[in-house]
N, C-alpha and C positions, 0 to 999 in steps of 0.2 A: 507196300503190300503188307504194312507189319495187320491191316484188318485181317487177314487170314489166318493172324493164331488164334484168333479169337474163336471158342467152339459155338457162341450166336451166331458167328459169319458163316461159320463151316455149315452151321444146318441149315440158314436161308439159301446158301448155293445147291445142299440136296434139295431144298425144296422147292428151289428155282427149276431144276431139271425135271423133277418130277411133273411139274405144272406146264411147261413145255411139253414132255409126252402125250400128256394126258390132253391140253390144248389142242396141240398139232395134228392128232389123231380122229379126234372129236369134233376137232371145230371145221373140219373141209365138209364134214357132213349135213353142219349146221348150215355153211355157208353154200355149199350146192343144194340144199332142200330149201333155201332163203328160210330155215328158223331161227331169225335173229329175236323174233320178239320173243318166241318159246324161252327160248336159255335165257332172256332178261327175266322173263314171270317165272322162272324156275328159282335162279339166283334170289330175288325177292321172297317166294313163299319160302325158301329157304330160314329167314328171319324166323319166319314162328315155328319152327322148329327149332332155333338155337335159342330162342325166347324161354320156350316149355323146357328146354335144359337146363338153364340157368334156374328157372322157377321152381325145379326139383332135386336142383344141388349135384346132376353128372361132373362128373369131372374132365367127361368130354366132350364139350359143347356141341362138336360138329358133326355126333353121334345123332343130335336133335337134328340138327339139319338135312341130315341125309335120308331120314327117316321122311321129313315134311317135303325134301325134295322128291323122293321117289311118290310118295303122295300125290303128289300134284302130278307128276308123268301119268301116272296110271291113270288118275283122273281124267284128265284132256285127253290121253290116248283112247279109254272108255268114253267119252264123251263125245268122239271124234266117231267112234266105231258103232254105236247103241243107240245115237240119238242125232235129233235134227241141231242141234245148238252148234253154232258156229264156234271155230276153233278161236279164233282171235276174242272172242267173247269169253268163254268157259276161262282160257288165258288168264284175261284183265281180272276177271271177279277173283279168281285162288291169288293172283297178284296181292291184290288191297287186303284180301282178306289173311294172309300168310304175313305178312308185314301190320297190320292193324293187332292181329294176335301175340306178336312177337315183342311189340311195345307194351301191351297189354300185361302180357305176363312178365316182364321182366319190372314195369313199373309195381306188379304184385308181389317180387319174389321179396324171402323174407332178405333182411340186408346182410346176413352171414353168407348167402348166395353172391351176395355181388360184388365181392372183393375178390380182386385181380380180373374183374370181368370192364372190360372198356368197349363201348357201345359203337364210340369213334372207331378202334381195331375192327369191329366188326362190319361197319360200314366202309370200311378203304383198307382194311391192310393189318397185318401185323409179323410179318413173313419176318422181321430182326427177331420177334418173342415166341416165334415157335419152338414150343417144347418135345424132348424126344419122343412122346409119346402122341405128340401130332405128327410126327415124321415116318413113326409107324404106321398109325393111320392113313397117312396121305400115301404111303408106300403099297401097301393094300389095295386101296382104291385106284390106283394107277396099274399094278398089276392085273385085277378083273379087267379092267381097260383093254390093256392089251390083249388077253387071251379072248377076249370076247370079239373083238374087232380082229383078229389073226383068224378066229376061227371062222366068222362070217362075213367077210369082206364081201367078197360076190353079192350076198344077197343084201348088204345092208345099200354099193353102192344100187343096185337093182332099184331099192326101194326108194333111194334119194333122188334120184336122177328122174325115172316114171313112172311111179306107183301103179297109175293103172295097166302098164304095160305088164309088169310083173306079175300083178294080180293075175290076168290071161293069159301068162307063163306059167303060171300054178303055184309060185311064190305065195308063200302065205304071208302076205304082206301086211296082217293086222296083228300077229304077233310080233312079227319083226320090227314095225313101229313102234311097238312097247318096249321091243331091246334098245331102239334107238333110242326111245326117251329117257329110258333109263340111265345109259351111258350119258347123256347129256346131265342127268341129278348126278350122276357120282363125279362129273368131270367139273360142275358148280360148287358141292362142296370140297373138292378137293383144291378149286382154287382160292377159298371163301382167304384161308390165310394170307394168301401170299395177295390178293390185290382187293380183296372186301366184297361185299354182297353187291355195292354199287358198279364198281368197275369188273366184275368178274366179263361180262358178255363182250369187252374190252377186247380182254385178250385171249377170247374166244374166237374173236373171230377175224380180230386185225391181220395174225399170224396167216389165217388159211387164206385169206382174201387176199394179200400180198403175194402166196405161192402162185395164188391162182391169177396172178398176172404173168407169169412167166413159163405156164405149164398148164397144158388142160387132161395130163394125167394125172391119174386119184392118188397112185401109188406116189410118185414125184412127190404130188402136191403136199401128201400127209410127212413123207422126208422132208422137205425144204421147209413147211410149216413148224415141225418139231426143231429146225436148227433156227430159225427165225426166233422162236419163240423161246428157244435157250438162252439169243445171244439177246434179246429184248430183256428175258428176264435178270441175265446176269450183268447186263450192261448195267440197267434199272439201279443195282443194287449199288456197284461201284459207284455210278456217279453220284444217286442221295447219298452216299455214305460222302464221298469228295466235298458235296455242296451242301450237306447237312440238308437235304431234301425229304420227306416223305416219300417211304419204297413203295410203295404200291402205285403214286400218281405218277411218280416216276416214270416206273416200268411203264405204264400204261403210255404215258408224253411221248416216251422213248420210240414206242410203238408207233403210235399215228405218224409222228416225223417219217420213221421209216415209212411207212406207208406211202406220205405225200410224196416226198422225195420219188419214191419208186414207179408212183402213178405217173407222176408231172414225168420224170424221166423217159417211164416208156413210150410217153405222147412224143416227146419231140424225136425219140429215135425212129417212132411208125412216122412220124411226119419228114424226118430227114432221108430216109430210105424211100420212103414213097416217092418225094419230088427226086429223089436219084434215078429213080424207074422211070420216070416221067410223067405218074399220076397223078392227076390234079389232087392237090392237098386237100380240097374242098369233100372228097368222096370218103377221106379218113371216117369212119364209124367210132366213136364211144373209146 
């Protein structure tokens, strides 16, 4: 355990946890409203916003992205609310066009810009090279997180579970959509570090999808998600660091295994229980 005096290890385990919260919280919302593809096109236009940073010299990249990510939320959410165009369409096009941007600008930026900027780190990971001033940031953004989601829990799950039901509850369900989008931009660039714009929707939502085999409570679910997602992310780190692995694809491997594991598992205990009761195994659903 001598990696622990190291103060790079010390911040990727804060920023392991942090990214767990902020996952765990987020992502049971993603995943009972089935927005897996939203958080991947969020994750992606995310890009041209870290693109336009680097192109203008910030010195914190993920200031750009958070900006291109809420962007894109508002958009589709406006897009979703104001017009006839299809959500998974509006999606794809700020997708290609956020990510087309972001290669764009960065193949323009001048080259004094682009030292200590690695394109790979931004694509899968850079959670060992987090500096304290990204830990501040990600601390921030994990904070709004929770105070937003403590504060409306009720109506966010309301809106996940059947929007139009809430609508004819009196739920104003087209602002609450925008809070929801939004918490999904700030819970993309918060993870942008610790597993990359590619793998972020990863572990967004492997964690909640995993609670959500063992619990069809929200509360549970966003609990067990958050320790899932601590022990996926800090597992992740020990063992790339053990096997001189890349942390980001790590944590992420780490994750799906548990996943499978957990899947395959709970099949043969429905299936070993059932033939106990004397049900034909054949009637097992899903």
């Amino acid at each position: 355990m001598d990696i622990l005096q190291y103060v790079f290890f010390q911040r990727a385990l804060i920023a392991g946890m942090l990214a767990a919260v902020a996952c765990g919280m987020v992502g049971v919302y993603i995943v009972v409203r089935r927005s897996v593809f939203l958080a991947d096109g969020i994750s992606h236009a995310a890009f041209g916003g870290i693109g336009l940073a680097v192109y203008l010299g910030w010195s914190q990249l993920l200031l750009g992205g958070l900006l291109a990510s809420l962007a894109m939320a508002v958009g589709v959410g406006l897009a979703g609310l104001r017009t006839r165009l299809r959500e998974d369409s509006v999606i794809g096009i700020l997708w290609v066009m956020g990510m087309a941007l972001g290669f764009v600008f960065i193949y323009k930026a001048p080259p004094k810009n682009l030292l200590g900027v690695s394109v790979n780190s931004l694509f899968f990971g850079n959670i060992l090279y987090i500096r304290e001033s990204d830990l501040y940031f990600m601390a921030i953004l994990c904070a709004v997180i929770i105070v937003v989601v403590l504060l409306l829990f009720k109506e966010l799950v309301a809106v996940s579970f059947d929007e139009e039901y809430a609508r004819i509850s009196g739920v104003r369900t087209g602002v609450l959509s925008l809070v929801l989008l939004g918490l999904v931009a700030l819970t993309v660039v918060l993870l942008i570090n610790v597993v990359g714009v590619f793998l972020v929707v990863a572990l967004l939502t492997i964690p909640a999808a995993m609670a959500g085999l063992f619990t069809y409570n929200l509360r549970k679910m966003m609990i067990l998600a958050i320790v899932l997602g601590a022990v996926f992310c800090l597992g992740g780190l020990f063992v790339s660091n053990a096997f001189d692995l890349p942390s980001g694809a790590t944590i992420v491997l780490l994750a799906g295994s548990g996943f499978g594991v957990s899947f395959i598992g709970k099949r043969m205990w429905v299936r070993l229980t059932t033939v106990k009761e004397g049900t034909p195994p054949t009637t097992i659903q899903g």
